[in-house]
C-alpha positions in Angstrom: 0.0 0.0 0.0 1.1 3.8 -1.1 0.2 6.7 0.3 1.9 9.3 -1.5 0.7 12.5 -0.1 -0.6 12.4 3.7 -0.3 15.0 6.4 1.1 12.8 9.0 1.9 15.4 11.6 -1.8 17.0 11.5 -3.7 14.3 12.5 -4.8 14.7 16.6 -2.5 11.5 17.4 -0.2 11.8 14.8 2.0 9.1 16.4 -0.5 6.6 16.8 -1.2 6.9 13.0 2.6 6.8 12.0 3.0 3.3 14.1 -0.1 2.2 12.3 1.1 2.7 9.3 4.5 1.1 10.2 2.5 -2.0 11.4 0.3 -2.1 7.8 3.4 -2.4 5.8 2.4 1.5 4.8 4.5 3.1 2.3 4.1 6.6 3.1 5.1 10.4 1.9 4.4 12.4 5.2 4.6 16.3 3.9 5.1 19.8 5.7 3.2 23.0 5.8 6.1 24.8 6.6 9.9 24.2 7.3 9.1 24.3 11.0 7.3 21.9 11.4 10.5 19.5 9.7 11.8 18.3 12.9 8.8 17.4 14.5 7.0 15.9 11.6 10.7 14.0 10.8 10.6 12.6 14.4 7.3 10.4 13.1 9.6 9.1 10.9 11.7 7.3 13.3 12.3 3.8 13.1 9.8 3.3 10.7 11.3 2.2 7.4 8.4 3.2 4.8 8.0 6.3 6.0 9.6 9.3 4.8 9.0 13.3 5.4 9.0 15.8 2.6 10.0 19.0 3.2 7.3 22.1 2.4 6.1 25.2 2.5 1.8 25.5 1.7 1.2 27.9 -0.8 -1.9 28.3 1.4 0.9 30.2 4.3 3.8 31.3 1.9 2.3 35.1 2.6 2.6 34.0 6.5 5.5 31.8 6.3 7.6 33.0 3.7 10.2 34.6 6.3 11.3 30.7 6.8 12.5 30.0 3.2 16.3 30.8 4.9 14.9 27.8 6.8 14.0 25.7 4.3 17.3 26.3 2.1 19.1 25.4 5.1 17.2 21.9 5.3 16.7 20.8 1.9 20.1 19.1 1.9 18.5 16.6 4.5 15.7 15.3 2.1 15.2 13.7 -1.2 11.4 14.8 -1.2 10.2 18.4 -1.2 6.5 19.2 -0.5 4.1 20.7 -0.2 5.0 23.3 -2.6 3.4 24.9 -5.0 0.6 27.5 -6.0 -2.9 28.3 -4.9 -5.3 30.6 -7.3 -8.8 29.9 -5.2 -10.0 33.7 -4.5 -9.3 33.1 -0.8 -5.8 33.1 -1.4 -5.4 34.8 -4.8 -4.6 38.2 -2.8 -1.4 36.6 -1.6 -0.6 35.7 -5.3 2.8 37.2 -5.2 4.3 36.2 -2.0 3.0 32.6 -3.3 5.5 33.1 -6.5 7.8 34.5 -5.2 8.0 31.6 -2.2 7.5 28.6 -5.2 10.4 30.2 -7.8 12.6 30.1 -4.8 12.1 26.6 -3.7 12.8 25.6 -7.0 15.4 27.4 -7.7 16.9 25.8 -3.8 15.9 22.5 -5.2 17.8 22.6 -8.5 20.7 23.8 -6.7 20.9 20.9 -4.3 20.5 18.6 -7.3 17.2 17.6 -7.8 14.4 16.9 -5.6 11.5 14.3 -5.9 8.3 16.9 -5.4 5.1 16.9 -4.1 3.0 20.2 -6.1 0.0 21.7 -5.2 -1.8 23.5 -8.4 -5.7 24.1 -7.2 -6.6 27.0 -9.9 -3.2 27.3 -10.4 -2.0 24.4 -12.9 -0.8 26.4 -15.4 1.1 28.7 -13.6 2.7 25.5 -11.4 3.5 23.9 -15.3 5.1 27.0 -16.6 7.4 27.6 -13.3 8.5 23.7 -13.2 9.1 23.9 -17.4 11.4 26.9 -16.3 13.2 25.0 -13.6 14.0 21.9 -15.4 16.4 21.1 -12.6 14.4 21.5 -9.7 13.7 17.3 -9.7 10.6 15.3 -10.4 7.2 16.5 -10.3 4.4 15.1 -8.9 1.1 16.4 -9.1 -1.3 15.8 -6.2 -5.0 16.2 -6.4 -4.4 17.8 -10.0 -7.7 19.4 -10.4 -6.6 21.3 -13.7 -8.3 20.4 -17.4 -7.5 17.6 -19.8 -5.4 19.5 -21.8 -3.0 21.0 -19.0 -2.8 17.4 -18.0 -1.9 16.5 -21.3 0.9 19.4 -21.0 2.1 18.4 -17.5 2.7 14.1 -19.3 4.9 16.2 -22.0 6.9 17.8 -19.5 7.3 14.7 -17.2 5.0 15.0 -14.5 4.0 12.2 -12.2 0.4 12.0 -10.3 -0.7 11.2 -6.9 -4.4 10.1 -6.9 -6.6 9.8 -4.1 -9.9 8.1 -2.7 -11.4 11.9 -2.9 -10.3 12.2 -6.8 -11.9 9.6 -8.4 -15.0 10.3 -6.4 -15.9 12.6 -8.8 -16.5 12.4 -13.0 -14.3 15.0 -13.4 -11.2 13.2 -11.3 -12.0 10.0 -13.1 -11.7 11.7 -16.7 -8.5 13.1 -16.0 -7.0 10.0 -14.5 -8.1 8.2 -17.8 -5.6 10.6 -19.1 -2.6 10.1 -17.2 0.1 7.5 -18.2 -0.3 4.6 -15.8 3.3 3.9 -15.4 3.4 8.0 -13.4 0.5 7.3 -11.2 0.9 6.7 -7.0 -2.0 6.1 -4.6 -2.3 9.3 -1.9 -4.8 9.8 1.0 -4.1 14.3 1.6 -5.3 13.0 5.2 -6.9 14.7 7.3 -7.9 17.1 4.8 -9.4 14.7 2.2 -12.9 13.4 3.9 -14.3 9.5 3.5 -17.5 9.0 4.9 -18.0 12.5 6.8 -14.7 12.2 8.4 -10.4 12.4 8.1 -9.3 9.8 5.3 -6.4 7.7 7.4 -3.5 7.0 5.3 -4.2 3.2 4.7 -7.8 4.1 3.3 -6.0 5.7 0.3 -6.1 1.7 -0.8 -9.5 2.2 -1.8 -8.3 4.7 -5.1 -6.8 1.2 -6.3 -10.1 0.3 -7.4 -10.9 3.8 -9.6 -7.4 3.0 -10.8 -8.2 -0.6 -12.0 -11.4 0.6 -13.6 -9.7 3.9 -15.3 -7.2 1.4 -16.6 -9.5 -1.7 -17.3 -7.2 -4.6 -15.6 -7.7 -6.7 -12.5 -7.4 -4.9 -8.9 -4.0 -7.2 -8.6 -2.6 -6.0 -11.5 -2.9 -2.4 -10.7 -1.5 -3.0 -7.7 1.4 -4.3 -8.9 2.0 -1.1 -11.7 1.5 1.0 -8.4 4.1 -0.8 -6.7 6.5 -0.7 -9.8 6.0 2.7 -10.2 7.1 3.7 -6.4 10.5 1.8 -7.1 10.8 3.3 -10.4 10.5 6.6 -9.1 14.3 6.4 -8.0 17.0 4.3 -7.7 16.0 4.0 -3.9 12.9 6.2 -3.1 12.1 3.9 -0.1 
């Protein structure tokens, strides 16, 4: 089981939930909301050998939390996996438009100078924006696009320029989700939960429940539950030489 995008430290036990997920054989991607938050969320992490913490910084805080990108260039040596990034156009946050730029063009740019990183992206209202900064920071590592909520032909764009996708239980609830996974190369595809924002059943998706997107994934792709399994398990060691 993958769970490519959850928000281990924002659950109200978040320890309890990282040893369950040790215990279920959980391969997970536990992100940040802000460089902060790194050591605490990275102590989650410890002794638990599928679990590994991405280094972020929300678009939904960069006009709060942008004085910590010193922070976060000081960190990102310490991770192969950056995220959450990215950019936010809902009108809530649209006013801090430029402080969400200027905080995403940076932690690129940190990212391409420490080599590469394996990202986690953000791109609600935003997709084309997110495609046009990562096309000009070619460097900055892999992309993955969680939740991608953007239209068929900017995921069309984001396949040309190499983009992977993290799908969720939440996604393929909806016609518009499905069509877009129907759309995305099966071989750049992971399983996410975005707990405890995503909701199942009136209440916090847990990061093992992000299982249940293997079975839109086996429809959108027309082959046996087992058999998507094993392209989503593929696909996590594919994703680099070691990812877990």
């Amino acid at each position: 089981m993958i769970d490519f995008h959850c928000h281990l430290d924002l659950y109200p036990d978040p320890h309890a939930v990282a040893a369950a997920c040790q215990e279920r054989g959980l391969y997970v991607l536990s992100v940040t909301t802000t460089p902060s938050a790194w050591n605490g969320t990275s102590a989650l992490a410890l002794g638990k050998s599928r679990i590994r913490t991405a280094l972020g910084l929300h678009p939904q805080v960069a006009h709060l939390r942008k004085s910590e990108l010193p922070l976060f260039e000081q960190l990102v040596g310490q991770t192969r996996y950056v995220g959450e990034i990215g950019l936010d156009g809902a009108p809530e946050f649209k006013p801090h438009w430029n402080d969400q730029v200027e905080v995403f063009e940076r932690i690129l740019a940190s990212c391409s100078s420490a080599g590469g990183k394996i990202l986690s992206l953000h791109s609600r209202r935003a997709s084309k924006d997110v495609l046009r900064r990562l096309a000009e920071h070619p460097r900055a590592g892999i992309p993955i696009l969680h939740w991608f909520s953007g239209t068929v032909n900017e995921v069309d764009r984001a396949v040309e320029q190499g983009c992977w996708f993290s799908v969720g239980p939440a996604m393929l609830g909806s016609s518009k989700g499905r069509a877009l996974v129907e759309r995305m190369p099966r071989e750049r595809v992971l399983t996410e939960s975005d707990g405890p924002f995503a909701q199942v059943d009136g209440r916090s998706i847990l990061p093992w429940e992000a299982s249940s997107a293997v079975l839109g994934l086996s429809a959108a792709w027309a082959v046996p539950t087992a058999e998507a399994e094993q392209q989503l398990a593929e696909n996590l060691m594919r994703l680099g030489s070691a990812p877990f």
